[in-house]
N, C-alpha and C positions, 0 to 999 in steps of 0.2 A: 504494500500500500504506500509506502513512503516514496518506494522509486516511481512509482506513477504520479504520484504530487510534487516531487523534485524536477519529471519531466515536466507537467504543467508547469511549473515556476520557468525552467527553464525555457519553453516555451513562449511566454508572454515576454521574458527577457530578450528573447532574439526578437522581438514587436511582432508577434501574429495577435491575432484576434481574440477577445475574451468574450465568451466560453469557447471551448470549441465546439465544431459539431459534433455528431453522434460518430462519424463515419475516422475524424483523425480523435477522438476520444478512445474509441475502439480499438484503434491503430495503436496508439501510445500505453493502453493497459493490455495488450497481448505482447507487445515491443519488450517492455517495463515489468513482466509477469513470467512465474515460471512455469512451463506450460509440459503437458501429458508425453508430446512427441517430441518436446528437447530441441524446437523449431520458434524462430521467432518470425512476428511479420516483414521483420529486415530480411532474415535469410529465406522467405517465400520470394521476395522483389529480387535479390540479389542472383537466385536461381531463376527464377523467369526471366529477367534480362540477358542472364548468360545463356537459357536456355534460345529466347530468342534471336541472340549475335550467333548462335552457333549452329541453329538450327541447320542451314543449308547444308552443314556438312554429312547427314546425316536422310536417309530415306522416309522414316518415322518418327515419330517423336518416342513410341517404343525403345528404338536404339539408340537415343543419347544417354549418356551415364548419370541418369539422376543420382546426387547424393542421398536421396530418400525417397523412400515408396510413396509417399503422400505430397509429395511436390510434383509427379508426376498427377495424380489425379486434380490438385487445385490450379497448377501452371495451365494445362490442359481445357481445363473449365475458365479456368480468367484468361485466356487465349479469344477463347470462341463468343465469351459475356463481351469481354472487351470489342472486339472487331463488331458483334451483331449492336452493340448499344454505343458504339462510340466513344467509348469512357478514356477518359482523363488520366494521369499517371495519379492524380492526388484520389481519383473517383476508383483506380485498380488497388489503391493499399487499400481503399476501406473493405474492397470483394475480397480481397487476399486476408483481411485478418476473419471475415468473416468466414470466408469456407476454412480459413484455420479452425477456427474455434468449433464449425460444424464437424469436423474431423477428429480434433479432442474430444468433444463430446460422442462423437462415434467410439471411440480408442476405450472414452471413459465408461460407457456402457457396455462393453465386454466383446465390442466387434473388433474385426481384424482391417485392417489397410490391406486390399487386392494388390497382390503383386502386378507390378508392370509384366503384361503380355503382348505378345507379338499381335497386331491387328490384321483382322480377318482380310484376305482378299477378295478385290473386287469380283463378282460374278463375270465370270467368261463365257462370253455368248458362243453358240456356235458355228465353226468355220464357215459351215453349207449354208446354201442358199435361203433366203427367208420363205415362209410361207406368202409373201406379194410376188417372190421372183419363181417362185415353183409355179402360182397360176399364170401370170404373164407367159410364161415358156409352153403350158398345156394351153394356153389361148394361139401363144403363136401356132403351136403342131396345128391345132384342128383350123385356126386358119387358111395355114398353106396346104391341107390338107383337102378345101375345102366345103368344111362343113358350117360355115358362116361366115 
């Protein structure tokens, strides 16, 4: 409790705004807090960012070397939140501490963190011809065959 009121102090110290909101409040007592997974909202941002600089080198997001199983499930989620809502880097820490803490309290209710697995691949159609090009080809026979 004390290091989350030292960071609010410090906070106003560097001139932000008083109170804060809900989203860097949340932010500053998961930061400032000792938390189930040993993960803080720093080190969710800190691996998203390197997951995003790095991503290209890699096929999936499966294959990059997460430092931990549960950074792979919220980097992943604040991936796709961020891009479909447009969010802000100040509007991604408050997602990021909230799927943390959805994650604690996962951990803390006696569930497991899904291990990273390899994602499914896409459906492969097949080589042959579709069913539009099988009938076009029995229209042309009986064309040139002349039966209409």
């Amino acid at each position: 409790m004390t290091s989350v009121c030292n960071a609010l102090v410090a906070r106003c110290a560097a001139g932000n705004s008083w109170p804060p909101d809900l989203a860097e409040f949340v932010t500053l007592v998961a930061d400032n807090c000792g938390t189930a997974l040993g993960i803080k909202t720093s080190d969710v941002m800190a691996e998203y960012w390197r997951w995003r600089r790095e991503s290209y080198r890699y096929d999936t997001a499966d294959q990059f070397p997460w430092r931990h199983d549960v950074l792979y499930q919220i980097c992943t989620e604040m991936r796709r939140t961020g891009t479909e809502r447009q969010l802000t880097e100040r509007e991604l820490e408050g997602l990021a501490s909230r799927l943390l803490a959805k994650w604690e309290k996962h951990v803390n209710n006696g569930f497991s963190i899904p291990p990273v697995r390899k994602q499914l691949d896409k459906p492969r159609h097949p080589t042959g011809p579709t069913p539009a090009q099988m009938l076009l080809e029995q229209y042309n026979r009986q064309k040139s065959a002349g039966r209409i």
